[in-house]
OpenMM code with the backbone's topology and positions (N, CA, C; nanometers):
from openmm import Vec3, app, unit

residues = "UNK UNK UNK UNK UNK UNK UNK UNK UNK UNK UNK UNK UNK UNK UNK UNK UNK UNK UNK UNK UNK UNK UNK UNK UNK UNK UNK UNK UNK UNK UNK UNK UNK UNK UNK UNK UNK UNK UNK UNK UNK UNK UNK UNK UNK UNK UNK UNK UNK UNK UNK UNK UNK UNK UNK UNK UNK UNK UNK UNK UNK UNK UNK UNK UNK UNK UNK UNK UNK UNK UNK UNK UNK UNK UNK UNK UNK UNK UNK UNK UNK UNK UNK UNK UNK UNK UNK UNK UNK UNK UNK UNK UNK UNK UNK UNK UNK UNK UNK UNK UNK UNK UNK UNK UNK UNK UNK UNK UNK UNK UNK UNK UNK UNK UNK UNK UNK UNK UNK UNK UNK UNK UNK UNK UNK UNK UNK UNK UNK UNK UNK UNK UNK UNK UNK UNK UNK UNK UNK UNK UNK UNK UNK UNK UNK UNK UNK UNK UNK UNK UNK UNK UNK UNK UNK UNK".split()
positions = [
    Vec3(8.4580, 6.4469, 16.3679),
    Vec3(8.4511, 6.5714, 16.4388),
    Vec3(8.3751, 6.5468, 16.5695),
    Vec3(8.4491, 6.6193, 16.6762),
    Vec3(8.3856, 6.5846, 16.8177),
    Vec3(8.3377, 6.7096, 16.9033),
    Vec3(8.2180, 6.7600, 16.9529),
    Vec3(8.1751, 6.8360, 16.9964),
    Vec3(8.2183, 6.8371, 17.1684),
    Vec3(8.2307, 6.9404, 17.2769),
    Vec3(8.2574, 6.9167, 17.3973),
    Vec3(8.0955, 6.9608, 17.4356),
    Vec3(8.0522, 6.8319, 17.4992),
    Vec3(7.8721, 6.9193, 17.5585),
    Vec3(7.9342, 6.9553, 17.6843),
    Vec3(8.0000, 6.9453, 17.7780),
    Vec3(7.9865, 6.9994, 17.8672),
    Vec3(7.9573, 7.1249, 17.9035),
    Vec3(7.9072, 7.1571, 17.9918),
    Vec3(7.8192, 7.2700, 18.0518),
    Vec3(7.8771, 7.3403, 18.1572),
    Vec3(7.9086, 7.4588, 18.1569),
    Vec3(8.0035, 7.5251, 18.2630),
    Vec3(7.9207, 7.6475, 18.2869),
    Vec3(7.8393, 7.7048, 18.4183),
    Vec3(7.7903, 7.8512, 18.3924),
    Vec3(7.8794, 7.9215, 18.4324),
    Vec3(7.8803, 8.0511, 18.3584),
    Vec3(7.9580, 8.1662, 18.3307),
    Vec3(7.9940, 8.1540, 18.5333),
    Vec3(8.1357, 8.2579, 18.5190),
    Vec3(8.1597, 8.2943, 18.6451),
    Vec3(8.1196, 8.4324, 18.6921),
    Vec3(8.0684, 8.4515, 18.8349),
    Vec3(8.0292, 8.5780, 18.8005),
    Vec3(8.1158, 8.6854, 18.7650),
    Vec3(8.0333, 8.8122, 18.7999),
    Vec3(8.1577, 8.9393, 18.7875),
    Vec3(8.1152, 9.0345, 18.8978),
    Vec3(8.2173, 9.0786, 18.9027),
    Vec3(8.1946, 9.1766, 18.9661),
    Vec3(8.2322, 9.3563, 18.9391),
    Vec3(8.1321, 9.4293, 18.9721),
    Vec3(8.1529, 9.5292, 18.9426),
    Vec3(8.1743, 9.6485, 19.0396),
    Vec3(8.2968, 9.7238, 19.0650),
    Vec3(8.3159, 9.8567, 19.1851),
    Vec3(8.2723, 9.9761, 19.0836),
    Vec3(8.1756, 10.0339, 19.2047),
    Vec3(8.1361, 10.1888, 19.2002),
    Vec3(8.1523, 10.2959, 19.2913),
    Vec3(8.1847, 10.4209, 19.2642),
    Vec3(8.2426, 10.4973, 19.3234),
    Vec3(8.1500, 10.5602, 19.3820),
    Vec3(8.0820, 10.5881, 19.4659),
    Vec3(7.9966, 10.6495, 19.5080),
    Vec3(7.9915, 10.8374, 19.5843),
    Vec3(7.9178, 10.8921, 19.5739),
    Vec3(7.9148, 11.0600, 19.6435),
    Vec3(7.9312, 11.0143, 19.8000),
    Vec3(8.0382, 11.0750, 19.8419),
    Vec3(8.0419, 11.0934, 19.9948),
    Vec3(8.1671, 11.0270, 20.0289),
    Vec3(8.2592, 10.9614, 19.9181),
    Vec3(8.3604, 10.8133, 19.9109),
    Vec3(8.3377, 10.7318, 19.9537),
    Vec3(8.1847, 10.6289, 19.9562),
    Vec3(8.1376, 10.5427, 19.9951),
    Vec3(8.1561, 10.4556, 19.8294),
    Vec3(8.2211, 10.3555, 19.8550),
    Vec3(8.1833, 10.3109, 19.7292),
    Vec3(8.1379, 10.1270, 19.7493),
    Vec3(8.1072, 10.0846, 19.6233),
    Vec3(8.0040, 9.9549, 19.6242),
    Vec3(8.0045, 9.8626, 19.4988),
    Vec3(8.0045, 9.7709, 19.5830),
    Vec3(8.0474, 9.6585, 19.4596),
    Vec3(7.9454, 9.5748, 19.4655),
    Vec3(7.9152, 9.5407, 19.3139),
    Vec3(7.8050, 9.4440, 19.2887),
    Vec3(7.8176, 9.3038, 19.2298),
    Vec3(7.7846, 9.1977, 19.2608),
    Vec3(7.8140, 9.1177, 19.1893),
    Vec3(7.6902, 9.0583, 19.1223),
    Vec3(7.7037, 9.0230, 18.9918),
    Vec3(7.6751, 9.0159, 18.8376),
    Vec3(7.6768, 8.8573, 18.8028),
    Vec3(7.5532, 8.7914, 18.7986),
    Vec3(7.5823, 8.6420, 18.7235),
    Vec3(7.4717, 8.6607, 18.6261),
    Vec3(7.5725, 8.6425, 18.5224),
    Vec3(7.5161, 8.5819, 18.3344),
    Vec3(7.4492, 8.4635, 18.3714),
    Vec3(7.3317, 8.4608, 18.2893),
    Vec3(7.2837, 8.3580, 18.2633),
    Vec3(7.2559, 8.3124, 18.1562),
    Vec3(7.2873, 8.1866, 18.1042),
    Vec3(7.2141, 8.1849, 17.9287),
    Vec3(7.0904, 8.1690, 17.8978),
    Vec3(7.0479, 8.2400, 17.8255),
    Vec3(6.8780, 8.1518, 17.7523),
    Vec3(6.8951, 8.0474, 17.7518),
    Vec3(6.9869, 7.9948, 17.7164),
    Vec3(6.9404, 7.8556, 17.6738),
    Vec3(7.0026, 7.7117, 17.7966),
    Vec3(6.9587, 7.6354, 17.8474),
    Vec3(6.9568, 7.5670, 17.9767),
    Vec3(7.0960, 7.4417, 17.8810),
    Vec3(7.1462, 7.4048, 17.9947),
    Vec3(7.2390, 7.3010, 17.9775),
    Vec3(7.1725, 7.1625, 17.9061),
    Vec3(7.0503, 7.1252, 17.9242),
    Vec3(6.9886, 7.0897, 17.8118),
    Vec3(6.9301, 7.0915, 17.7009),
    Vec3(6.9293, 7.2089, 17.6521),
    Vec3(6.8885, 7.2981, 17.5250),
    Vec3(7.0305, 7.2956, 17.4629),
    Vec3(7.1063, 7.3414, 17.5464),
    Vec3(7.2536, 7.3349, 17.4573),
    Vec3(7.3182, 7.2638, 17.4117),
    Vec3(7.3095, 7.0666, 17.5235),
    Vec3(7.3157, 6.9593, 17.4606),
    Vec3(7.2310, 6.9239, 17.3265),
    Vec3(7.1564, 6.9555, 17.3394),
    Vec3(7.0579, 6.8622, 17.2411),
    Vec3(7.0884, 7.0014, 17.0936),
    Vec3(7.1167, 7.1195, 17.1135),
    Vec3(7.1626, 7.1770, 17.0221),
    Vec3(7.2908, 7.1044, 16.9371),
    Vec3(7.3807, 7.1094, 17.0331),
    Vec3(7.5120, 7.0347, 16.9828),
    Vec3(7.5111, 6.9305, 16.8930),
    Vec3(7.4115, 6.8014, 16.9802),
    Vec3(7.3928, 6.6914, 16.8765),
    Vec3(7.3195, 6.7400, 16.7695),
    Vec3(7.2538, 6.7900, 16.7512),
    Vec3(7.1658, 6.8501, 16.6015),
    Vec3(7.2235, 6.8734, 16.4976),
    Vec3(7.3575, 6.9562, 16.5428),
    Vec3(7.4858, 7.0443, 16.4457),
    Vec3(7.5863, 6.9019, 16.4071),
    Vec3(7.5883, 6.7908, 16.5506),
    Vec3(7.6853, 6.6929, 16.5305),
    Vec3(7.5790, 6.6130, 16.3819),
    Vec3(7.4589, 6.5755, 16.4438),
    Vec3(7.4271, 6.4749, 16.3031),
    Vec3(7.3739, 6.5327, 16.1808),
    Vec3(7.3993, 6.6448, 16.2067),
    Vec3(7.3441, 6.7476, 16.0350),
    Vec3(7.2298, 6.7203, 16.0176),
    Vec3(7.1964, 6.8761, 15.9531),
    Vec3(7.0428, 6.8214, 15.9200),
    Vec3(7.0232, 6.8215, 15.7626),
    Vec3(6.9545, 6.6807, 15.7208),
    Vec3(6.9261, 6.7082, 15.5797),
    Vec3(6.8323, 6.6594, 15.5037),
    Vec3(6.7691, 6.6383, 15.4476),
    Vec3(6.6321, 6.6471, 15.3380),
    Vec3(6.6270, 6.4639, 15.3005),
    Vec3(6.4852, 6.4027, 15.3595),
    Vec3(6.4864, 6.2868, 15.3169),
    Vec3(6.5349, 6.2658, 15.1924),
    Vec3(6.4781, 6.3815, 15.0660),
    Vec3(6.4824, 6.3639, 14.9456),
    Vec3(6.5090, 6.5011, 14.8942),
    Vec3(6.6055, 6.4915, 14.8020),
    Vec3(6.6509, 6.5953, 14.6832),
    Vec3(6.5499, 6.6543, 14.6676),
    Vec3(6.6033, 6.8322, 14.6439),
    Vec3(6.5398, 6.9267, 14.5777),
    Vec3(6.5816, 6.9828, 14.5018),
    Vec3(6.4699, 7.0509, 14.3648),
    Vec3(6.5364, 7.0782, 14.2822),
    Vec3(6.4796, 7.1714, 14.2180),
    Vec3(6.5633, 7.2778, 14.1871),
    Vec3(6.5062, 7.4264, 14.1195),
    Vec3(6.4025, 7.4065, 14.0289),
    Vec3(6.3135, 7.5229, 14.0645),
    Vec3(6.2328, 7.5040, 13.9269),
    Vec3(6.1303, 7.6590, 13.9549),
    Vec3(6.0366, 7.6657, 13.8693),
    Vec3(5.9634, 7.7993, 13.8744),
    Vec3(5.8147, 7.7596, 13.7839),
    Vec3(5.7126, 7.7276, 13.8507),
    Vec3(5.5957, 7.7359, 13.8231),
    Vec3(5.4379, 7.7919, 13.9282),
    Vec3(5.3377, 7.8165, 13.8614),
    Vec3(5.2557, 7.8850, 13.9332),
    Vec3(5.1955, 7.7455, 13.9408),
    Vec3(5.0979, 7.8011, 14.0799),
    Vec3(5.0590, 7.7000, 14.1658),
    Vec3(4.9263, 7.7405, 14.2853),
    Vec3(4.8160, 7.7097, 14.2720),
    Vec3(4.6859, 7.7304, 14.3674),
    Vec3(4.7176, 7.6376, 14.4562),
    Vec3(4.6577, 7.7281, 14.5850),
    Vec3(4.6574, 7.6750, 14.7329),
    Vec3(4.5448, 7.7130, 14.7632),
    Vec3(4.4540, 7.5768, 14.8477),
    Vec3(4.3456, 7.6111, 14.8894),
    Vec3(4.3172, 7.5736, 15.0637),
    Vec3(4.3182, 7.6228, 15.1503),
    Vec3(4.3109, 7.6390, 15.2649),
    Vec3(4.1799, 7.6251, 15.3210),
    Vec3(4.1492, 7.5279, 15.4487),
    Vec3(3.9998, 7.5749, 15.5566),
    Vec3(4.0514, 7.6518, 15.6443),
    Vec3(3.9692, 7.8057, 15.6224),
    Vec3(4.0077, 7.8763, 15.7474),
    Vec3(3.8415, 7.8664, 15.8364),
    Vec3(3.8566, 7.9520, 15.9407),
    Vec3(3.6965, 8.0010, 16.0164),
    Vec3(3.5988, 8.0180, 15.9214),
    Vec3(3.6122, 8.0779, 15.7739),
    Vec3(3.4945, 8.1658, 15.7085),
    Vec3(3.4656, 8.0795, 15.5686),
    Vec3(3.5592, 7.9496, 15.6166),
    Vec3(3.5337, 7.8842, 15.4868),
    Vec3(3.6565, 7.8173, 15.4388),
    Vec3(3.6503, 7.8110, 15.2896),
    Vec3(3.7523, 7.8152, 15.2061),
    Vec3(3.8186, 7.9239, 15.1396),
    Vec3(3.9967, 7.8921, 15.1950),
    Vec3(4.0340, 8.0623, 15.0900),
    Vec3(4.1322, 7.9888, 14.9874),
    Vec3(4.1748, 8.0335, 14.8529),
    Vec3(4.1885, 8.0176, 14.7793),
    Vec3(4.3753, 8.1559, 14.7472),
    Vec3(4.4855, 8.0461, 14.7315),
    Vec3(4.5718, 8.1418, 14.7822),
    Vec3(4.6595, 8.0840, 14.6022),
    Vec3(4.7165, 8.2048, 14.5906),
    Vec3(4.7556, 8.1661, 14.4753),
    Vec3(4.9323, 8.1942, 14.4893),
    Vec3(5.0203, 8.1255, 14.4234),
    Vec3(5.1876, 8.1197, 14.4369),
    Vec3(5.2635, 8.0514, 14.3697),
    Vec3(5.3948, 8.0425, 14.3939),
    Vec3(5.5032, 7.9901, 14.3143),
    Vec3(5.5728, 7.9051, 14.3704),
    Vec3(5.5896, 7.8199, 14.2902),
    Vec3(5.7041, 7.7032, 14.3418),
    Vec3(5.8338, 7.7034, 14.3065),
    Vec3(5.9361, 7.7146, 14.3682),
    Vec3(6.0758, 7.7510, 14.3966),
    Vec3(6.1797, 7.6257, 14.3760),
    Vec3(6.1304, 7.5536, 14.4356),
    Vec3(6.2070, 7.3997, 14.4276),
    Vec3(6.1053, 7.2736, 14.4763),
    Vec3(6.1316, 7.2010, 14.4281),
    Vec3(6.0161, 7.0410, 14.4327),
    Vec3(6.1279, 6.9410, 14.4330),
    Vec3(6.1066, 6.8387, 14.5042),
    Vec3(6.1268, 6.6680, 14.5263),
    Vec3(6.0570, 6.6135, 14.5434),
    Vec3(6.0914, 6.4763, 14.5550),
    Vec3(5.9888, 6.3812, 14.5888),
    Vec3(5.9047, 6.3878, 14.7258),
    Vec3(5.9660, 6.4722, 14.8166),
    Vec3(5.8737, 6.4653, 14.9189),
    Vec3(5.8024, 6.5753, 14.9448),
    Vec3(5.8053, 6.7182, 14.8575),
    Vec3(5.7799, 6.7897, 14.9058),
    Vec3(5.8071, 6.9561, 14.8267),
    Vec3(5.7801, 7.0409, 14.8446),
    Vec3(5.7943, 7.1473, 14.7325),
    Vec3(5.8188, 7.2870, 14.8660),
    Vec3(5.8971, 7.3880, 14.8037),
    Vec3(5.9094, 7.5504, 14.8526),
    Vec3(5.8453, 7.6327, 14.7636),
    Vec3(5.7386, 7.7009, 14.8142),
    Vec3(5.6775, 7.7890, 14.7571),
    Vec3(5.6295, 7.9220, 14.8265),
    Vec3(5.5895, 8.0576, 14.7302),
    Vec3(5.5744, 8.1575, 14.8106),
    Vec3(5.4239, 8.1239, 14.7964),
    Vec3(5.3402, 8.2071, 14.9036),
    Vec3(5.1776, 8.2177, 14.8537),
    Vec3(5.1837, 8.3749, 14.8828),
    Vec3(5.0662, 8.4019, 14.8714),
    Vec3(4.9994, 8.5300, 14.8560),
    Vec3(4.9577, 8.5998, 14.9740),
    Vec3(4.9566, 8.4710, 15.1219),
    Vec3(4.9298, 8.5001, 15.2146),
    Vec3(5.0210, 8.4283, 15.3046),
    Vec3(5.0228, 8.4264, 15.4379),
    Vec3(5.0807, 8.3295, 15.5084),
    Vec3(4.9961, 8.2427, 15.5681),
    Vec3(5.0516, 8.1093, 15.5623),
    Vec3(4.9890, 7.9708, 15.6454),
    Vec3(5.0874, 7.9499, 15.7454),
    Vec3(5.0387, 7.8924, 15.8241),
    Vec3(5.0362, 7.8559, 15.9937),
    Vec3(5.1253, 7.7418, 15.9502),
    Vec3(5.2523, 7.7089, 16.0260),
    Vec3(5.2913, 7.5977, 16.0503),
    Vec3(5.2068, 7.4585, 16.0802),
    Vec3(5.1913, 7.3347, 16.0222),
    Vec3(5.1071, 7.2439, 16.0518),
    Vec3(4.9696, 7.2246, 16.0051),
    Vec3(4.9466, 7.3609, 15.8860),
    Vec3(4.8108, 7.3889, 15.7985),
    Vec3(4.8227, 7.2572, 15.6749),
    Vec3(4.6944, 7.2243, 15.6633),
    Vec3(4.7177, 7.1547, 15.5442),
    Vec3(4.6543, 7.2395, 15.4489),
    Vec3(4.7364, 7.2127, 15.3413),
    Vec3(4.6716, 7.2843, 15.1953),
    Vec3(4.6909, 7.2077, 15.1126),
    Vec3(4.5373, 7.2142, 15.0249),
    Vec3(4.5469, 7.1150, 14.8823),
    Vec3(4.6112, 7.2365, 14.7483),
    Vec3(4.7023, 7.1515, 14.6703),
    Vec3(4.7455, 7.2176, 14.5611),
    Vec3(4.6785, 7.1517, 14.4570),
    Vec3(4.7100, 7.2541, 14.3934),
    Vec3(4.6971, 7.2173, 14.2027),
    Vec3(4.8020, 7.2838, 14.1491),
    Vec3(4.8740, 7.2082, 14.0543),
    Vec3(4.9884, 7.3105, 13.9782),
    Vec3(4.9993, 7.1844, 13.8640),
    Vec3(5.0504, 7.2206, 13.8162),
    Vec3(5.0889, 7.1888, 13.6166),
    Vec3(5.2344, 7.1732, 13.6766),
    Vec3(5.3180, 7.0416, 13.6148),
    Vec3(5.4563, 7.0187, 13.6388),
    Vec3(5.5084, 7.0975, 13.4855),
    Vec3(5.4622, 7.0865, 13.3807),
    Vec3(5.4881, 7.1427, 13.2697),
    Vec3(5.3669, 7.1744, 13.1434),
    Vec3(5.4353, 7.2512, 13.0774),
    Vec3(5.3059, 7.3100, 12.9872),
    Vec3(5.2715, 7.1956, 12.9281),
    Vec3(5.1310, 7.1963, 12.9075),
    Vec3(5.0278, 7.0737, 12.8787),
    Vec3(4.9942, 6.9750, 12.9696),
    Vec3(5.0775, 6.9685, 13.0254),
    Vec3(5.0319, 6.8140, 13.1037),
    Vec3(4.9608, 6.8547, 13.1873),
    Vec3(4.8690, 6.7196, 13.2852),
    Vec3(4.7685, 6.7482, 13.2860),
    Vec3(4.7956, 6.7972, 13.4885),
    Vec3(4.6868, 6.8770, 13.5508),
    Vec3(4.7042, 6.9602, 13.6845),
    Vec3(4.7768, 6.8027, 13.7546),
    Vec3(4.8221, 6.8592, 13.8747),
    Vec3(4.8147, 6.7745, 13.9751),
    Vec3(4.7653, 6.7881, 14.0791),
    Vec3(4.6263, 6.7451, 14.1684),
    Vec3(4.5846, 6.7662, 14.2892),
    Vec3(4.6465, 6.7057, 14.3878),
    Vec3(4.7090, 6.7583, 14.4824),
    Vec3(4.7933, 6.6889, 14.5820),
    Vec3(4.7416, 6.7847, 14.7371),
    Vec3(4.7704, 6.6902, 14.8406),
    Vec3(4.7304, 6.7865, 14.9905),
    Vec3(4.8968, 6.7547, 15.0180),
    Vec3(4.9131, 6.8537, 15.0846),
    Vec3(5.0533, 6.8776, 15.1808),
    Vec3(5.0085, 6.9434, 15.3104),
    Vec3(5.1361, 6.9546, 15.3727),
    Vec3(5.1272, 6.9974, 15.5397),
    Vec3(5.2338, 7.0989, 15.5128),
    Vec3(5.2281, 7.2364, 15.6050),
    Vec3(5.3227, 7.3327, 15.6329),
    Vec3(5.4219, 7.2762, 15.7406),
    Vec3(5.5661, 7.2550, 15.6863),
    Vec3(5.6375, 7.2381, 15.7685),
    Vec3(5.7693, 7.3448, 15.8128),
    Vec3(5.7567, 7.4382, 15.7499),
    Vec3(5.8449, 7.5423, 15.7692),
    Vec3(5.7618, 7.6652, 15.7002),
    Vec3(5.7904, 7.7657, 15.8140),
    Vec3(5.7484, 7.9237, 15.6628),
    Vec3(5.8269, 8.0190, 15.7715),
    Vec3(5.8917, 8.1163, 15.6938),
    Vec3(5.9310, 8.2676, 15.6964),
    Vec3(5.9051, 8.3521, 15.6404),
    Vec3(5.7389, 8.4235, 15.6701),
    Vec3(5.7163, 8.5014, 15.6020),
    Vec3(5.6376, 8.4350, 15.5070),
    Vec3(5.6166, 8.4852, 15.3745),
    Vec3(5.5509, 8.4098, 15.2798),
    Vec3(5.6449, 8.2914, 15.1706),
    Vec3(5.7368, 8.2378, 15.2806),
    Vec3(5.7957, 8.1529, 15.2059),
    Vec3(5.7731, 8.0457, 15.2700),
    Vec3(5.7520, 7.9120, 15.2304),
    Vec3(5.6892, 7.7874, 15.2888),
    Vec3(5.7575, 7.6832, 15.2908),
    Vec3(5.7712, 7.5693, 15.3595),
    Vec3(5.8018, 7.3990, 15.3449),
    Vec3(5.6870, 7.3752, 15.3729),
    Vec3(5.6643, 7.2802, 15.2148),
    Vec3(5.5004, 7.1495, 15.2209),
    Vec3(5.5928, 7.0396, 15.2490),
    Vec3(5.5235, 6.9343, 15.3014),
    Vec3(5.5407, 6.8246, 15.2700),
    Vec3(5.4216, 6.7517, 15.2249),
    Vec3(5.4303, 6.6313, 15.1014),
    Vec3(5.2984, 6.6107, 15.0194),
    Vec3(5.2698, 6.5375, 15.1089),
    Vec3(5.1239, 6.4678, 15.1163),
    Vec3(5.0430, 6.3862, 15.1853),
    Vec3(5.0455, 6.2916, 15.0722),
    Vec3(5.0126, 6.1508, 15.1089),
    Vec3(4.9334, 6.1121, 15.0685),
    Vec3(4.9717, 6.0651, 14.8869),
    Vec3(5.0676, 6.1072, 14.8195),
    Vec3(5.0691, 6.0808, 14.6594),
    Vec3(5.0257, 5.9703, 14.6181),
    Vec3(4.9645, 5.9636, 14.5736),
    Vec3(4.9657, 5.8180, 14.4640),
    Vec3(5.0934, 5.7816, 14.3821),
    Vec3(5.0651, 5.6543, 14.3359),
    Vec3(5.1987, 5.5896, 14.2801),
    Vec3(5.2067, 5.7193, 14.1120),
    Vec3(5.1281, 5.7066, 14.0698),
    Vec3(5.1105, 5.8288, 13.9566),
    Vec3(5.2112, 5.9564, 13.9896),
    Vec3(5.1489, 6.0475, 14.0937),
    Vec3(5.1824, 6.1206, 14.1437),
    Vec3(5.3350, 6.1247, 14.1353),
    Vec3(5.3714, 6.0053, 14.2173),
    Vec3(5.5162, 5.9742, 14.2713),
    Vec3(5.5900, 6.0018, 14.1317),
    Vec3(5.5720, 5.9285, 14.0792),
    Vec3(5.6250, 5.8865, 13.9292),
    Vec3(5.6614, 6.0304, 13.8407),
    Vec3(5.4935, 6.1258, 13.8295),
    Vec3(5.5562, 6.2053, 13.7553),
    Vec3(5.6152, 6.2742, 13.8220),
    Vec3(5.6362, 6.3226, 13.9316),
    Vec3(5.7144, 6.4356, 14.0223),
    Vec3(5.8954, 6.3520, 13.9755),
    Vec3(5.8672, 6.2555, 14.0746),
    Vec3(6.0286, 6.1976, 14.0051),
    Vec3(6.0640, 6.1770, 13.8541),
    Vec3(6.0225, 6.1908, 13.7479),
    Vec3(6.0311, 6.1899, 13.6323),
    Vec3(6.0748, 6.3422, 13.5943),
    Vec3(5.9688, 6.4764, 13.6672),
    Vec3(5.9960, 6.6098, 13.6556),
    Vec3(6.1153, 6.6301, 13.7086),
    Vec3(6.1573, 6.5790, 13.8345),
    Vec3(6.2553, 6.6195, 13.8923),
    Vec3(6.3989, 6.5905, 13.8355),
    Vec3(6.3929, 6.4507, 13.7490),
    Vec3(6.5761, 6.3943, 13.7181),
    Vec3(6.5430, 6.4638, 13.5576),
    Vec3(6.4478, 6.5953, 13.5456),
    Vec3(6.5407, 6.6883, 13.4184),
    Vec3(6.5829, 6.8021, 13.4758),
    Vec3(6.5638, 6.8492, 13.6312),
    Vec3(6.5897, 6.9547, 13.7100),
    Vec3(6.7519, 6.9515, 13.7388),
    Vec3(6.7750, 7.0616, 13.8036),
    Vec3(6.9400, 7.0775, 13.8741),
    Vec3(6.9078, 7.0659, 13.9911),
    Vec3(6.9405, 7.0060, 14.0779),
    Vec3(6.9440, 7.0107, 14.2566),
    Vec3(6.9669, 7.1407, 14.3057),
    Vec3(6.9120, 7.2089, 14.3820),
    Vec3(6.9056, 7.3062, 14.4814),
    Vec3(7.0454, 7.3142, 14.5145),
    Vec3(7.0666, 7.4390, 14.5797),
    Vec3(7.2314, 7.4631, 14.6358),
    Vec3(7.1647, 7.4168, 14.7890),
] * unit.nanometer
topology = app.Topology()
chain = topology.addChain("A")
for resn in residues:
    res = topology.addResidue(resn, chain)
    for name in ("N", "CA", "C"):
        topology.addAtom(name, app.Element.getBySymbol(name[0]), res)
């Protein structure tokens, strides 16, 4: 599949008005886009090489503490996890975090076993819905997340 980048700005227009007295007047009108002939290239290629997830995600539903440094300290945000992979988990919190926040978790992959402390980074949110990406896992870490994950279904 082949995209055309070329860049053409709109032509103008023009518009006649009738004016009191039969004076009338024409204006001419040039569109402009928001977005610059280089915004639109580099859009194009984005759509040309798809965008997609170092690593599989995969449904799931467990509760999960988030702990944040704001100005007044430490806040303590509590939420759900939606889908998890190896690199990274979707979850709602209770509040919203800032794109580029780090937050340490704790969450239980399943009943009994034992918490997992992990730090991640905000890489997406709408609202109180989030992309972490984990920091940092240990080989442990790695292991049980990928172990949790190949009894999961992959995300649509």
């Amino acid at each position: 599949m082949t995209f055309d980048t070329s860049y053409e700005p709109p032509a103008p227009i023009f518009c006649n008005f009738e004016c009191l007295g039969g004076l009338s007047l024409t204006v001419r009108l040039r569109v402009q886009s928001s977005m610059s002939s280089s915004s639109l290239e580099k859009a194009l290629q984005a759509k040309q090489r798809g965008w997609q997830r170092r690593h599989e995600r995969y449904r799931t539903d467990f509760s999960l503490k988030g702990t944040v440094l704001r100005e007044n300290g430490y806040q303590e945000l509590r939420g759900r996890c939606g889908d998890i992979g190896r690199g990274g988990m979707g979850a709602v919190f209770t509040a919203e975090l800032a794109k580029g926040e780090v937050v340490s978790l704790e969450f239980r992959l399943s009943e009994g076993s034992n918490p997992l402390a992990v730090r991640s980074i905000v890489r997406y949110r709408r609202g109180f819905l989030h992309g972490l990406e984990f920091l940092g896992l240990t080989d442990e870490q790695q292991t049980q997340i990928r172990d949790f994950c190949a009894e999961l279904a992959p995300s649509a």
